[in-house]
N, C-alpha and C positions, 0 to 999 in steps of 0.2 A: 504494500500500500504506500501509496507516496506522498508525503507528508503534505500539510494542509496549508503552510507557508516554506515553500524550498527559498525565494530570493532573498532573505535576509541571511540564513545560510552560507548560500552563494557568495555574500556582499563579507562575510566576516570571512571566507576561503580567501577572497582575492586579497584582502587589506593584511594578510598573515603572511604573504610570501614577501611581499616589500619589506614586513617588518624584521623578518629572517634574513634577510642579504642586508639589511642595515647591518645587524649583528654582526655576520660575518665578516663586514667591510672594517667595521674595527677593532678584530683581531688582527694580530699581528704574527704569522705563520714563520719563523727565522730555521734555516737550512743551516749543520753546521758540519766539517767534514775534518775528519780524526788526523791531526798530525803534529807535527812537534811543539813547544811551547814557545809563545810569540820570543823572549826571551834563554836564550838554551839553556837547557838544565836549572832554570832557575824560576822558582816560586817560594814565594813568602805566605803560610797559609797558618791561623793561630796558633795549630797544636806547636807548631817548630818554633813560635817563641817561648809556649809553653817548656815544650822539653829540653829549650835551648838557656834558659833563665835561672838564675838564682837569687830568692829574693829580688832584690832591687837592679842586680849587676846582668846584664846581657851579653859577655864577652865570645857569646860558643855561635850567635846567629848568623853573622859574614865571618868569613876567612880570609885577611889579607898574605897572600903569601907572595913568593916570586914567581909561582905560575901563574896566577890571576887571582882575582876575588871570587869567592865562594859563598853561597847561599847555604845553611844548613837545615838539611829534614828534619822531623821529627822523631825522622829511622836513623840509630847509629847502633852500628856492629863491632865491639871489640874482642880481640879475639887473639890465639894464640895458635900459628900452625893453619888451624883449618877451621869452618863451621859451617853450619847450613843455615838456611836463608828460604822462607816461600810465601811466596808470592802467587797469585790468583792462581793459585792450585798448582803452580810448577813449585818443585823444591830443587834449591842449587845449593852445590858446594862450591865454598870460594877458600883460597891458599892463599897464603902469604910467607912468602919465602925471605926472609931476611937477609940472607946469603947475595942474593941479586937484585935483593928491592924488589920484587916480581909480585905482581897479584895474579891469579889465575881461577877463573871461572867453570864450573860444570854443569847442564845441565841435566836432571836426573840420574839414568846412569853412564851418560854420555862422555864424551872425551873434552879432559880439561883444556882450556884455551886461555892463552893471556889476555888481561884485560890493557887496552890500548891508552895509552895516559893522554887525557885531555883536560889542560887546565890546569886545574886544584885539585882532579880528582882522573875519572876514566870514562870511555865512550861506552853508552848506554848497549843495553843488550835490548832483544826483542822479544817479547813475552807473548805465546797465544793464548788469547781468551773466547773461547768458542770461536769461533768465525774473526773474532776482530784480533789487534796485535797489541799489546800494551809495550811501551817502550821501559823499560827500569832503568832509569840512569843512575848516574854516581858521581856527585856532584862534588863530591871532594874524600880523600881517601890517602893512605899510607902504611908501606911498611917499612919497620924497623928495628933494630936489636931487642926492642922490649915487645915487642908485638905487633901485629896491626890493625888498623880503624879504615870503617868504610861508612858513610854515609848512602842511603838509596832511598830513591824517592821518585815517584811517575814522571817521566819524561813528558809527556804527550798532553796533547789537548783537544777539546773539540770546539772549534772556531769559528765563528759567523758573523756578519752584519748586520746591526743593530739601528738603526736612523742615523748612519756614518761613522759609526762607533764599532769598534771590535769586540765581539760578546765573545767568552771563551769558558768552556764548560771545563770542571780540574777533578779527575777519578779520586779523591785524596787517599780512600781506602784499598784502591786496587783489583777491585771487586770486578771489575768489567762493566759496572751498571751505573747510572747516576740519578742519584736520589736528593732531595730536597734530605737536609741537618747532616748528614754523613759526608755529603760531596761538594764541591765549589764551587764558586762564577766568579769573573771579572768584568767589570766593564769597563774601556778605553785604557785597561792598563796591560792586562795578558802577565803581570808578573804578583800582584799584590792582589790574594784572592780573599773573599768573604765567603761563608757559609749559604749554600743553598735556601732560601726562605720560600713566603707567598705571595713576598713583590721584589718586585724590580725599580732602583732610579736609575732612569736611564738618559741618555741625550735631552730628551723632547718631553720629557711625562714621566710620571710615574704608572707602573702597568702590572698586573696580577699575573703569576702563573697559571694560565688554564689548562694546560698540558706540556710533558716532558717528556719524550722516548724516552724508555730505561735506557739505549744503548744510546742515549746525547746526541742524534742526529738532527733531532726537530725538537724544537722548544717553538710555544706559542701563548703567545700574551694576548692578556686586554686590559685595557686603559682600568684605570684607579681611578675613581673620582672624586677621591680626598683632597681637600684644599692645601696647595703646593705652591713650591714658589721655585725661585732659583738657585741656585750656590757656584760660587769659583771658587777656587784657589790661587793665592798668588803666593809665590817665593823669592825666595833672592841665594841663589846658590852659584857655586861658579864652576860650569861647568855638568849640573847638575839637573835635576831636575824631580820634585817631588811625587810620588806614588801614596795614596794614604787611603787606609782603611775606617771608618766613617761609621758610628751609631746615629743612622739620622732618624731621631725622633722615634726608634723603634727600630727602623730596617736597617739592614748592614747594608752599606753601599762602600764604593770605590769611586774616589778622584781624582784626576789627575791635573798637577800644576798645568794653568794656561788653557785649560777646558771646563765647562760647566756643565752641569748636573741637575736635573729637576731634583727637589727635595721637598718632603713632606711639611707642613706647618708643625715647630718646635726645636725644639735642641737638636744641634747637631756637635757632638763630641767627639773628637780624636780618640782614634783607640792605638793606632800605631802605621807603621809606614817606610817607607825606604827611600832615599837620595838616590834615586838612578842616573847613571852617566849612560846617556841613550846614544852616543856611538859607540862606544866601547862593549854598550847591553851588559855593563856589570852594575854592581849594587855598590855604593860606595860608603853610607851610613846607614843606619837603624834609628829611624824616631819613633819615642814613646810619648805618653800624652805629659808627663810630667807633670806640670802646674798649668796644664793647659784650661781655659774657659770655654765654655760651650758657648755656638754661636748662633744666634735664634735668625730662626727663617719664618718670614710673616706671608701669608697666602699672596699671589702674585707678584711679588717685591724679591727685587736680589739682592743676596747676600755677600763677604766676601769671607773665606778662613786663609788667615794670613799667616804662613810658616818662613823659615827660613833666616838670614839675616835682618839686622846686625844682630850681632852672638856676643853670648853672655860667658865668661868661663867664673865657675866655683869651685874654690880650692882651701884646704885650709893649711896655710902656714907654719912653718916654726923655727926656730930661731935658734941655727947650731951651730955654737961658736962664732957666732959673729955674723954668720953665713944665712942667708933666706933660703930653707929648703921647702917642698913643696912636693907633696906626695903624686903618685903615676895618676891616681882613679882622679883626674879632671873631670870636672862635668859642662858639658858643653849645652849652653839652653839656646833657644831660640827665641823671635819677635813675639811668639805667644805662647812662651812658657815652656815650648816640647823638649825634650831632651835626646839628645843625640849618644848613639852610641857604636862602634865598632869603626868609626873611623877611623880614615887613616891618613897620615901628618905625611904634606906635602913643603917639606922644609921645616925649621923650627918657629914656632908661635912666634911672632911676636910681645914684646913687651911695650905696652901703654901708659902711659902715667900725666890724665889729666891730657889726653890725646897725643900727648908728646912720647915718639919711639924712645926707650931707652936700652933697647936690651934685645934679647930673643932667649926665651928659653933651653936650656941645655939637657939634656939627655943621657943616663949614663951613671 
């Protein structure tokens, strides 16, 4: 029997299909395709300052050696002779021969093979995980007459275009899959990552996760409609360039010095961050928030968070034999309180007195 009024029917069919391609027009469907990280072998992701930290003191997170700077994981291996190591289901054995300084790698019962020295550390291996490859790099590493140490940590990443901005997905547990609280994202840095959440600040807006392939090939957003404003960063570094991990207002986001970032209405606090030398792609310092202030962001209104120079040094003094000594743990603050750490001294400090040079510090 056919109902007794069909055109009103009819008239709520046709007015559903418009309203559905509305919807769809604004998500935002992002492609991202698996391979090394924008940065090589280097990611800065919480747990590694975590595991890298003591108390107050950060001395373990870069590595400044004579092969290059080093980023450290959250994975480090000491060991004696040999140990095993596994990773998304492979287990390898790795040697260390003191004799020849030699690292050498196995995987399962396969035939050991040296590992190639690059850097600070050695050239990543290839991991299968189901169909896909995980890279295991070794981002810095050694052996020596008391032992040796190897840091490992995922080489790889999954990488896309964002409204001009590089999105880049980080395995952090190795798992093969990527999940929102276990696994990472960057946005416009590819080196200084945040935890997976259920928004995103990105370029242009702030935007919801509505979907995420476990295997990080497609991420797809839609728009927030929380009242947002703008944020920049400016620094004053030389030669540098700031990377910094961000509590805005709730969401973990990532800024980059010299680019802006939609941010939600509220506090935005420094959680920590790194001085990238972006020709080199090394890390060159560690900021923390230190005495840092939160910087309030008002719906439609931009903001600015201001790192960098002029620098503050804190030190305390003491008086030996006549002599002004002054202990190594300097502390190096910044224009808004952050504090720097794992630097590394391009000539001796200067000495200042009331702007006038009098000195340079000595070493030794």
């Amino acid at each position: 029997m056919m109902p007794s009024h069909p055109l009103p029917l009819l008239v709520a069919l046709a007015l559903s299909i418009p309203l559905a391609a509305a919807d769809a027009a604004k998500a935002k469907p992002i492609t991202l395709k698996p391979g090394p990280l924008a940065f090589d072998g280097q990611a800065l992701v919480p747990a590694a300052i975590a595991a890298n930290s003591h108390g107050s003191s950060y001395f373990s997170v870069i590595s400044h050696g004579s092969s290059g700077s080093a980023l450290h994981s959250a994975h480090l291996v000491r060991f004696k002779g040999e140990t095993s190591l596994t990773v998304a289901g492979t287990t390898f054995l790795i040697a260390g021969s003191a004799g020849d300084e030699r690292m050498t790698i196995a995987a399962g019962k396969g035939r050991a093979v040296p590992l190639k020295q690059k850097g600070a550390g050695y050239e990543g291996v290839p991991v299968p995980v189901g169909k896909r490859q995980l890279i295991l790099a070794f981002p810095d590493g050694g052996v020596n007459s008391r032992g040796a140490w190897i840091w490992w940590m995922n080489g790889g990443a999954n990488r896309g275009s964002w409204d001009g901005a590089e999105l880049s997905l980080y395995d952090e547990d190795c798992d093969g899959a990527f999940r929102a609280g276990s696994d990472m994202v960057s946005v416009g840095s590819g080196v200084v990552f945040v935890p997976i959440g259920e928004r995103l600040a990105g370029p242009k807006g702030l935007y919801r996760i509505a979907e995420l392939n476990e295997d990080g090939t497609r991420l797809t957003l839609e728009p927030d409609e929380a009242p947002a404003g703008k944020l920049a960063v400016k620094g004053a570094f030389s030669g540098g360039e700031a990377h910094l991990a961000l509590d805005a207002a709730g969401i973990d986001a990532v800024a980059v010095q010299g680019k802006s970032i939609a941010a939600p209405v509220g506090s935005i606090q420094l959680k920590h961050g790194l001085v990238m030398n972006p020709a080199r792609k090394a890390p060159a310092a560690l900021i923390v928030a230190g005495t840092f202030k939160a910087v309030e962001v008002a719906a439609e209104q931009s903001a600015t968070l201001a790192v960098g120079g002029p620098f503050s040094v804190g030190f305390t003094p003491r008086n030996d034999g006549g002599k002004l000594k002054i202990a190594s743990d300097l502390v190096i603050s910044g224009i808004g309180g952050e504090v720097y750490h794992n630097f590394k001294w391009v000539g001796p400090p200067q000495v200042l007195v009331n702007g006038k040079g009098i000195g340079a510090f000595g070493f030794g």
